[in-house]
VEXGUTOR-164278 format. One line per 3 residues: number of its first residue (from 1); their letters; for each residue x, y, z of C-alpha. Coordinates in nm, 4 decimals. Layout:
VEXGUTOR-164278
NUM	A	X/Y/Z  ...
end
This chain:
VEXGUTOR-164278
1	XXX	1.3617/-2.4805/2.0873  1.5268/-2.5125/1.7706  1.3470/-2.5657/1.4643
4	XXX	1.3707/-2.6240/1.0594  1.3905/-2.3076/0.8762  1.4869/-2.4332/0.5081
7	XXX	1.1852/-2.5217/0.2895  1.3022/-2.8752/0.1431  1.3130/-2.8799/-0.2396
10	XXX	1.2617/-2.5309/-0.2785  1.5408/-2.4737/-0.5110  1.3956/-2.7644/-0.7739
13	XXX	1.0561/-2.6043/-0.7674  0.8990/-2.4817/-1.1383  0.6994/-2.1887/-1.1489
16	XXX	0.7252/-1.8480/-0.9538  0.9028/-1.8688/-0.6031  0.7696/-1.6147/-0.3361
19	XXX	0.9313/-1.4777/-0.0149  0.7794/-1.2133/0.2243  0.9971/-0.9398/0.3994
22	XXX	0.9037/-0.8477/0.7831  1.0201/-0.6725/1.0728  0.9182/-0.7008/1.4677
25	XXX	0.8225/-0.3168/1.4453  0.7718/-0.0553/1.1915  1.0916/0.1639/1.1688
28	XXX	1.3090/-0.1352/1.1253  1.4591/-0.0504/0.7678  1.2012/-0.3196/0.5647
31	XXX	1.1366/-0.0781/0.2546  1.4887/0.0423/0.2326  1.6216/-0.2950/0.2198
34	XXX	1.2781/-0.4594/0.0447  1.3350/-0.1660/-0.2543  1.7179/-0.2829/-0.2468
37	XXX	1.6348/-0.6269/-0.2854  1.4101/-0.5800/-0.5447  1.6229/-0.3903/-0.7520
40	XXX	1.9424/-0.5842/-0.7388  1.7350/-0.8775/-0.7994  1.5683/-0.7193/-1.1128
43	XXX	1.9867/-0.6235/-1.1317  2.0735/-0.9479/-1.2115  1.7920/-1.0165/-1.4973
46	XXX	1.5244/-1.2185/-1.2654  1.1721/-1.0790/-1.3310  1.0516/-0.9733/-1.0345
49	XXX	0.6693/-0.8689/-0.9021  0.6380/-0.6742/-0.6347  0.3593/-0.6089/-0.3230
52	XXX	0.2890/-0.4847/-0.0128  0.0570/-0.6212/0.2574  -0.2160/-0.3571/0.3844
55	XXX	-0.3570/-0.0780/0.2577  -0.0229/0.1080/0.2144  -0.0429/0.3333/-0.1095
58	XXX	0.3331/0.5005/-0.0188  0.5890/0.2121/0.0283  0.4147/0.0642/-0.3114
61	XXX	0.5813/0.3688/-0.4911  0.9037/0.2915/-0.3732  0.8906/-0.1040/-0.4600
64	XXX	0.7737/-0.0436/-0.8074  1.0261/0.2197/-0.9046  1.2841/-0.0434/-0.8192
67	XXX	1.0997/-0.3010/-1.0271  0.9987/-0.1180/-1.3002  0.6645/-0.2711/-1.2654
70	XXX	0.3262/-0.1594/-1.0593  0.3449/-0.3167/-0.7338  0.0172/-0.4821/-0.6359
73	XXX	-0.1535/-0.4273/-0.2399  -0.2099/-0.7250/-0.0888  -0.4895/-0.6705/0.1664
76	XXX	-0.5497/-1.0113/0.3871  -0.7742/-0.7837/0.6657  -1.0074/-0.6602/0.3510
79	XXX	-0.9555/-0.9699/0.0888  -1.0398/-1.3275/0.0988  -0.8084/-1.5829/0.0674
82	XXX	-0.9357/-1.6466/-0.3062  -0.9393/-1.2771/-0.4065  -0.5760/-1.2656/-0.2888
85	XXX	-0.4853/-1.6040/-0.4777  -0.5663/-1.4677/-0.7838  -0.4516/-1.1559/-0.7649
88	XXX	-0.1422/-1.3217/-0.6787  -0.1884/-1.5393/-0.9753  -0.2568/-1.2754/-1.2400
91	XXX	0.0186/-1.0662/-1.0907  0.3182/-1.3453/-1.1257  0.2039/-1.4840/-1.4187
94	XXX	0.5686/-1.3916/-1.5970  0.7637/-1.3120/-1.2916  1.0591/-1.5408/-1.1731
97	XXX	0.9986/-1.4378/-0.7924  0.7178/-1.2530/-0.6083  0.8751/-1.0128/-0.3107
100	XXX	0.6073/-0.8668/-0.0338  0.7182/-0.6342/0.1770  0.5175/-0.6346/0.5103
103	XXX	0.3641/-0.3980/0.7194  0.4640/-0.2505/1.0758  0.5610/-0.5680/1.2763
106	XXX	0.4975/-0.9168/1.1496  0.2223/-1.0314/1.3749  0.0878/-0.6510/1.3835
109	XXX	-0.2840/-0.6029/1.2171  -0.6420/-0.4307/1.2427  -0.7774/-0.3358/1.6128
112	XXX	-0.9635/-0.7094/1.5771  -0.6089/-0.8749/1.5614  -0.6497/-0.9970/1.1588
115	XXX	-0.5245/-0.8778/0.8522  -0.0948/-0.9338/0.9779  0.2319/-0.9954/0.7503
118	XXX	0.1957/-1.3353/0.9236  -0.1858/-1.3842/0.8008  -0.0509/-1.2915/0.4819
121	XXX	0.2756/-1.5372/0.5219  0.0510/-1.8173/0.6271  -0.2393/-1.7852/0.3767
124	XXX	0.0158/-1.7934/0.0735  0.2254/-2.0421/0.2619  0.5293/-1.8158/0.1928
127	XXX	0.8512/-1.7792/0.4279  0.9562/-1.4839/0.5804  1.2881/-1.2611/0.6177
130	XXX	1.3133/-1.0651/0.9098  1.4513/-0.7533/0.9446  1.5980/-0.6427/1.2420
133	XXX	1.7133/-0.3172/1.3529  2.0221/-0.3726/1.5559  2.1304/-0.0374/1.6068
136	XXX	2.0862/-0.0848/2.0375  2.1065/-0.4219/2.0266  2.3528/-0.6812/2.0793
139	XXX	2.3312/-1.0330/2.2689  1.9826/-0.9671/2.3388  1.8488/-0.9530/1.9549
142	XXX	1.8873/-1.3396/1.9942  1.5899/-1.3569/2.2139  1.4077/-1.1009/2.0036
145	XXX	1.4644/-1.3363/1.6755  1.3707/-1.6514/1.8825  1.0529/-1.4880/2.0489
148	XXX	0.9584/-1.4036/1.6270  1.0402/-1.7455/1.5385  0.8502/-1.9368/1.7629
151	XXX	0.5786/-1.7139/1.7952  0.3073/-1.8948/1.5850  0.3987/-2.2433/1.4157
154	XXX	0.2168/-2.1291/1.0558  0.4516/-1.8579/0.9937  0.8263/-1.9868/0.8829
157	XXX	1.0930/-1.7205/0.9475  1.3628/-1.8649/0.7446  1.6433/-1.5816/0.7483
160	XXX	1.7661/-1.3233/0.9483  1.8509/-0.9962/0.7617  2.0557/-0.7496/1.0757
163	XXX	1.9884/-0.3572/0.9795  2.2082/-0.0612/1.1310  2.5304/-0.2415/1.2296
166	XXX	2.7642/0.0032/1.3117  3.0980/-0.1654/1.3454  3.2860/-0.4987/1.2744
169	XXX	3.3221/-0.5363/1.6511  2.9174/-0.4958/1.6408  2.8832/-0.7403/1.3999
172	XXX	3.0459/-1.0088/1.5503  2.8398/-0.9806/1.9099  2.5418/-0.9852/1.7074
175	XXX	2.6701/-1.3135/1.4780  2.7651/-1.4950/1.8032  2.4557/-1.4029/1.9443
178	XXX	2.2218/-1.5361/1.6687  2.4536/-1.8749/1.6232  2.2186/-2.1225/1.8715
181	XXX	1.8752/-2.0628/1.6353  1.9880/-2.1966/1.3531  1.8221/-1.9599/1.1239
184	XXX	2.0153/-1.8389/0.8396  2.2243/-1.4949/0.8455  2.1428/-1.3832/0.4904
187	XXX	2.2796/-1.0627/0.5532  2.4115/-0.7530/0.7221  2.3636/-0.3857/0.6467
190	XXX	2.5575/-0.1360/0.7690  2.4266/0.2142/0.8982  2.3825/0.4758/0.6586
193	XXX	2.2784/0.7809/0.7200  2.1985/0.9199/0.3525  1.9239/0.5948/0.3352
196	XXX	1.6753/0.7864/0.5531  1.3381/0.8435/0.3924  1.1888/1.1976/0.4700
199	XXX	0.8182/1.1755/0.5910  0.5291/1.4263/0.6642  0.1915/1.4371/0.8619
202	XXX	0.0672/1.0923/0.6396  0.4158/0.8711/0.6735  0.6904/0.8204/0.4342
205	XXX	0.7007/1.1152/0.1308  0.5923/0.9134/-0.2288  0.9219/0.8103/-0.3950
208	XXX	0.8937/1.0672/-0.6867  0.8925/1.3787/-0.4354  1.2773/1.2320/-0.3288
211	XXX	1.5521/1.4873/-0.4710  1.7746/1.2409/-0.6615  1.5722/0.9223/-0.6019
214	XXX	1.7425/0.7170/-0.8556  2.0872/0.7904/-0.6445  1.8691/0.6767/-0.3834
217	XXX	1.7676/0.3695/-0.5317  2.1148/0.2757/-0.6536  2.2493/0.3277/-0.3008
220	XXX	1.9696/0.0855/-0.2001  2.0748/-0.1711/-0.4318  2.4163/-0.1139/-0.3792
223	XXX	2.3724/-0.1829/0.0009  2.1908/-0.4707/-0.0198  2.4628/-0.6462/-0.3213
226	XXX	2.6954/-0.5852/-0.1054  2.5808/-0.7033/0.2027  2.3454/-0.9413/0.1422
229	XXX	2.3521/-1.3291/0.0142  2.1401/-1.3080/-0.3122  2.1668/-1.6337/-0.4209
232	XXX	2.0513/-1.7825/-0.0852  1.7148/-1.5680/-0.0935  1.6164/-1.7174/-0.4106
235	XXX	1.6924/-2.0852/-0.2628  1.5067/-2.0067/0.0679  1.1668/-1.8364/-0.1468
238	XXX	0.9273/-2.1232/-0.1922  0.6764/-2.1786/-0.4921  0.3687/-1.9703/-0.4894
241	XXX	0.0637/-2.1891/-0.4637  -0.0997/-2.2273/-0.7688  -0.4189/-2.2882/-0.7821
244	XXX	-0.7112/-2.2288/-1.0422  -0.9195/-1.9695/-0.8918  -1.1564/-1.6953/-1.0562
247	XXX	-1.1507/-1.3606/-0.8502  -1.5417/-1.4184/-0.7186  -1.4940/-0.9999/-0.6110
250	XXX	-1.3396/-0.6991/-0.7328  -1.3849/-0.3307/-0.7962  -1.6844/-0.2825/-1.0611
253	XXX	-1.6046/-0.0030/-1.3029  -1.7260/0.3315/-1.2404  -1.8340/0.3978/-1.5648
256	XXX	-1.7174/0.2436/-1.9749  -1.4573/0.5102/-1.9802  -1.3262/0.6399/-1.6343
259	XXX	-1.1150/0.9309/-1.6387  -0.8862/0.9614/-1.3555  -0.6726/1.1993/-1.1980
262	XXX	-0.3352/1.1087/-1.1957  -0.0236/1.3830/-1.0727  0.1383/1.4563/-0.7677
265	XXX	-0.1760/1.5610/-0.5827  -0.3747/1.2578/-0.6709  -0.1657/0.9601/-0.6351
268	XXX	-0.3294/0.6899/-0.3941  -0.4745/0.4542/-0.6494  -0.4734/0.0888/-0.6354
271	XXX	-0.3083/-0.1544/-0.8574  -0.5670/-0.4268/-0.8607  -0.8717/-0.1900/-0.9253
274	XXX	-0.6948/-0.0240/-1.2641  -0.6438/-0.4497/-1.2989  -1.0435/-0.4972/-1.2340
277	XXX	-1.1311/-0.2530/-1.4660  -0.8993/-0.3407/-1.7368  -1.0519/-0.6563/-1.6804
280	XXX	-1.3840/-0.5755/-1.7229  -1.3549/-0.3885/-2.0025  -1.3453/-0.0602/-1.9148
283	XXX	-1.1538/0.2238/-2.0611  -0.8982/0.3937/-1.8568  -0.7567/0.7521/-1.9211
286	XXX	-0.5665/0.9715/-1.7377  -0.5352/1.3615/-1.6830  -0.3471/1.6302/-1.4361
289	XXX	-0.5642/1.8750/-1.2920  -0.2301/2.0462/-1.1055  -0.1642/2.0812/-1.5232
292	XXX	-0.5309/2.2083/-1.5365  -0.6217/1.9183/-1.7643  -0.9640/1.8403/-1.7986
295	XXX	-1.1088/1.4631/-1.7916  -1.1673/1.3344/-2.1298  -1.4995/1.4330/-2.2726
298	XXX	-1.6436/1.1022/-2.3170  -1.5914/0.9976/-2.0283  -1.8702/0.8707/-1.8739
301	XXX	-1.7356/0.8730/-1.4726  -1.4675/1.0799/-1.3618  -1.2291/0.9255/-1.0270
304	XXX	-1.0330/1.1752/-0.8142  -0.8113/0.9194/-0.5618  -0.6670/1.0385/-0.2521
307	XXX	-0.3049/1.2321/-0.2219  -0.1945/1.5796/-0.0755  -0.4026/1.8299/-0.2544
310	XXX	-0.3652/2.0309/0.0416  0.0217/2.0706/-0.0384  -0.0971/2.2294/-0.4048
313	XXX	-0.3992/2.4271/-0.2699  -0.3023/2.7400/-0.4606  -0.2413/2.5928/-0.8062
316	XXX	-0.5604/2.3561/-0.7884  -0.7416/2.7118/-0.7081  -0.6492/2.8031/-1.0133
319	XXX	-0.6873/2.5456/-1.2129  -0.9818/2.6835/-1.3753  -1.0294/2.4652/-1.6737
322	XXX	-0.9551/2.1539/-1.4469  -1.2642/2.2578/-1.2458  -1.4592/2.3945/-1.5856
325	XXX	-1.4552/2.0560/-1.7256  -1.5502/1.8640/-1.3924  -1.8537/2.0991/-1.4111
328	XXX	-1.9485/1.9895/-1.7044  -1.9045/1.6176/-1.7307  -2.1464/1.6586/-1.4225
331	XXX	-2.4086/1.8566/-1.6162  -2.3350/1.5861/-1.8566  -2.4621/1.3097/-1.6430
334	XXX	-2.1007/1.1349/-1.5484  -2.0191/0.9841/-1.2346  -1.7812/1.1635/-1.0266
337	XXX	-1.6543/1.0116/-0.7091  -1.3626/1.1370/-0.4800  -1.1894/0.9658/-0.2324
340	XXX	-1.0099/1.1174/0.1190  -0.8334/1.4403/-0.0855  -1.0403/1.3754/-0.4321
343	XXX	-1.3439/1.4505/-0.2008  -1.1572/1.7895/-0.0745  -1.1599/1.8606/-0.3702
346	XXX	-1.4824/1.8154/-0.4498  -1.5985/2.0733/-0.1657  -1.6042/2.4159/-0.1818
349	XXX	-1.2898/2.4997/0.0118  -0.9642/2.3535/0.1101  -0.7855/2.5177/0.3976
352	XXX	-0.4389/2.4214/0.4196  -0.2101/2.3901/0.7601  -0.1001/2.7924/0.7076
355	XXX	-0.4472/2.9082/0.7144  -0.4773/2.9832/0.3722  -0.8057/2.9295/0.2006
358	XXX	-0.8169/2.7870/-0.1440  -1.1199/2.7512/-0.3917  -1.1850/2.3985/-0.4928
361	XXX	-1.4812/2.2706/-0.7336  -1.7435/2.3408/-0.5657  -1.9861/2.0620/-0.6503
364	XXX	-2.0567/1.9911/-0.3426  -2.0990/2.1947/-0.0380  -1.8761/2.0929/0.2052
367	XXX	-1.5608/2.2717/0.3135  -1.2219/2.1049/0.4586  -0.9440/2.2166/0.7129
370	XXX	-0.6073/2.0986/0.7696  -0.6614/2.1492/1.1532  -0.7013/1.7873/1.3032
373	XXX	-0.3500/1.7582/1.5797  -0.4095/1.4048/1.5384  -0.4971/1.1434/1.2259
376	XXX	-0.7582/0.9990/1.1690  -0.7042/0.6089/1.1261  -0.8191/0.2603/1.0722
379	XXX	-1.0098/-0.0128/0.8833  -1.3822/0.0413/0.7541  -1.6799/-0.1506/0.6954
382	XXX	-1.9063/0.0285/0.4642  -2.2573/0.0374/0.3680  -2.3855/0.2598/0.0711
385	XXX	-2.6944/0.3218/-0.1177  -2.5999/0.5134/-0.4183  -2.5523/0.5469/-0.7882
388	XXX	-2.1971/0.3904/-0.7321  -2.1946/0.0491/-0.9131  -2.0267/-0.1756/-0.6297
391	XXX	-2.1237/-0.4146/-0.3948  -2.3453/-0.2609/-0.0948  -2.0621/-0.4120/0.1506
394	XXX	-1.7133/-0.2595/0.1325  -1.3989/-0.3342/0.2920  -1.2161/0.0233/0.3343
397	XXX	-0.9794/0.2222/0.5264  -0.9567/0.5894/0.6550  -0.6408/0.8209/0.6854
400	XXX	-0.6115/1.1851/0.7128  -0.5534/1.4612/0.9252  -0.8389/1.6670/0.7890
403	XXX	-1.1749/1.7631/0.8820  -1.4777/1.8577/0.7198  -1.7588/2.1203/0.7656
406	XXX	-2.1426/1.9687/0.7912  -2.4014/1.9651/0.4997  -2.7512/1.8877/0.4767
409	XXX	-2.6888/1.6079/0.1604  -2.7137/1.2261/0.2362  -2.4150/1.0593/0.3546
412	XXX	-2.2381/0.8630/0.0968  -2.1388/0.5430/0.3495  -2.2892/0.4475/0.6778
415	XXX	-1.9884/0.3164/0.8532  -1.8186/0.1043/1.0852  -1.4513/0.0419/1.2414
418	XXX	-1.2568/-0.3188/1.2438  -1.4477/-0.4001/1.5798  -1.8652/-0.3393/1.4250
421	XXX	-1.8807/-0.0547/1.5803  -2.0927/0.2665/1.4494  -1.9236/0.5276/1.3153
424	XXX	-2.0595/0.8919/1.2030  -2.1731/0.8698/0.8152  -1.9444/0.9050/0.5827
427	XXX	-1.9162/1.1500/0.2694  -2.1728/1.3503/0.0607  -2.3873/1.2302/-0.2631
430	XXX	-2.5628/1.5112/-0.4782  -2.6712/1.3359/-0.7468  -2.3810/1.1668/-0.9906
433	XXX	-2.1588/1.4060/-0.7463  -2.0027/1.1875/-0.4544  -1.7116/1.1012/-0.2055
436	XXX	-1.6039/1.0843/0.1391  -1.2716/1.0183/0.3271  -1.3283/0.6767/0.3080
439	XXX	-1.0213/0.4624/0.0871  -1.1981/0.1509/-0.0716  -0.9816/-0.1301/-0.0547
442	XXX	-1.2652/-0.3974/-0.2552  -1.5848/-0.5616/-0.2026  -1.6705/-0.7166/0.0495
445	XXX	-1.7619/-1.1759/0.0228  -1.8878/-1.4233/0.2068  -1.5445/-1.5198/0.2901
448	XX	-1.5048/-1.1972/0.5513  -1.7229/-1.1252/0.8675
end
């Protein structure tokens, strides 16, 4: 069954044009080619915003290195349809083209089937590039492409991009091939083997801990200019909808002036809540505790986000003045909450994968070990009575390889997966002292069951 794949008109559209970049399966080459694209389009003076669909806190480093710019998470399993429109919105307001890079295959979501590139595609009513990985394919990626493209009518895959051709010969089989479906070719990349991210026990490595990740980037670009039809992505992107919505959600402040920990071992923050809290009114300043900075005095609520504190156990246990100052701002009365490795942190000890034992803050009693052979994964519902100033229902997500010792303080969360079902409590609260492994993602509205 052939179809229409160009959007009519898109090229005399005003305003910001939007195109989302999938793949059947994870491993397919999107954020090499999605960080290419984005900085040979920035290349060639288009402003360009940048996001990812999920909860993804790595890939986002990579797209917003090539864009110069923060690149936004775009959540449809935890968001609304309106809290994503205007995030969308407020995000593009200046930009010339909005690129999203997907997340593992197109249709792929939570355990309950939602939250997909394709949600994402069809909520924004944006088309999608696919990405294939042709490296042990050849007449049969036709039927892979077809299978994509006619998979559900409310997605609109209107260009093929081939990844990991290996030879001209290759090339042709695959553009013969792909002929009969009438979808575009935008472009072909050939294999290379010095574009191969490194990863680690959580996924891909953060784009700062790359040796040489500007060669990296430029190699990107440089792969993508030359194989790939620029000037027919822009015409196939298609005006982002526009509508007048007021985020009804969001990510209260944690306090008038948060500080937050910001360096190589706390780096899973998102976009949108610094945007929230901006937003709101709130003061935002930052600090290294692998520096052995402390939070700003005034401060009123201190934030430790996720990362790999367990990679820098011995210079966080001795990062006295780091953990000084923490002490204080609790005697002070300031919020402090820690998410996933902020809440190691928090605990007494972390216990890295060699066995070593490291001292941590020690406000509150918990201890952690690197020790669990497999991660721990998936969407959360959460429930929490606390001094944290959200909404009681949160839309969340849990990732780590890490376990924790018991304690006799309440839980910080009472829990549940994508499905409703129970799960253990989650976290510790003593106090203004509080976190658990839990990543908040926003509040939870009416919109979501």
């Amino acid at each position: 069954m052939n179809r229409s794949y160009l959007i009519k008109g898109a090229d005399g559209a005003k305003g910001t044009k939007g195109i989302v970049i999938a793949a059947p399966n994870s491993g397919s080459g999107k954020t090499i080619f999605t960080t290419g694209l984005v900085g040979a389009l920035t290349a060639s003076s288009l402003k360009v915003a940048v996001a990812k669909t999920g909860p993804d806190y790595i890939d986002t480093s990579f797209l917003g290195g090539a864009a110069k710019s923060p690149a936004l998470n775009l959540d449809p399993w935890a968001m609304d349809e309106q809290r994503i429109k205007a995030l969308v919105n407020a995000h593009c307001s200046d930009a010339d083209i909005l690129v999203i890079e997907g997340v593992m295959g197109l249709f792929d979501g939570a355990v309950d089937g939602t939250g997909s590139t394709g949600d994402l595609s069809e909520m924004l009513e944006l088309p999608v590039l696919l990405v294939v990985d042709a490296a042990r394919q050849s007449q049969s990626v036709a039927a892979l492409i077809s299978g994509f493209a006619n998979w559900r009518d409310g997605v609109t895959i209107v260009g093929i991009i081939l990844n990991n051709v290996a030879s001209e010969r290759h090339e042709k089989i695959l553009k013969k091939a792909i002929e009969p479906l009438d979808i575009p070719l935008v472009g072909i990349l050939r294999r290379d083997a010095q574009l191969q991210v490194p990863s680690r026990h959580l996924g891909l490595v953060l784009a700062h801990e790359i040796p040489h990740i500007d060669d990296f980037t430029r190699a990107a670009i440089k792969m993508v200019s030359d194989g790939v039809d620029l000037d027919l992505i822009r015409s196939l992107a298609a005006p982002l909808p526009r509508v007048a919505v007021q985020s009804a959600s969001g990510i209260k402040p944690l306090g008038q002036h948060i500080a937050i920990a910001r360096d190589a071992a706390f780096t899973f923050i998102y976009e949108h809540w610094l945007c929230d809290w901006r937003a709101m009114g709130a003061q935002l300043s930052f600090f290294s505790p692998l520096a052995n900075q402390p939070p700003a005095p005034g401060a009123d609520a201190v934030f430790l986000p996720g990362g790999y504190p367990e990679l820098y156990g011995e210079q966080l246990g001795q990062a006295h003045a780091f953990f000084a100052a923490l002490a204080a701002a609790r005697n002070r009365g300031a919020l402090i909450y820690g998410e996933c490795g902020g809440y190691m942190v928090l605990g007494q000890t972390l216990r890295d994968k060699n066995g070593l034992t490291h001292k941590m803050s020690a406000l509150l009693p918990h201890e952690t070990y690197i020790d669990r052979p497999r991660r721990t994964l998936g969407y959360r519902r959460l429930q929490h009575c606390s001094p944290l100033p959200w909404s009681n229902q949160l839309m969340a997500h849990e990732f780590h390889y890490s376990s924790s010792s018991p304690h006799n303080l309440p839980p910080l969360f009472e829990a549940t997966d994508a499905l409703g079902q129970a799960l253990e409590p989650m976290g510790a609260v003593d106090k203004n002292v509080m976190g658990s492994y839990a990543h908040v993602i926003d509040a939870q509205t009416g919109g979501r069951q």
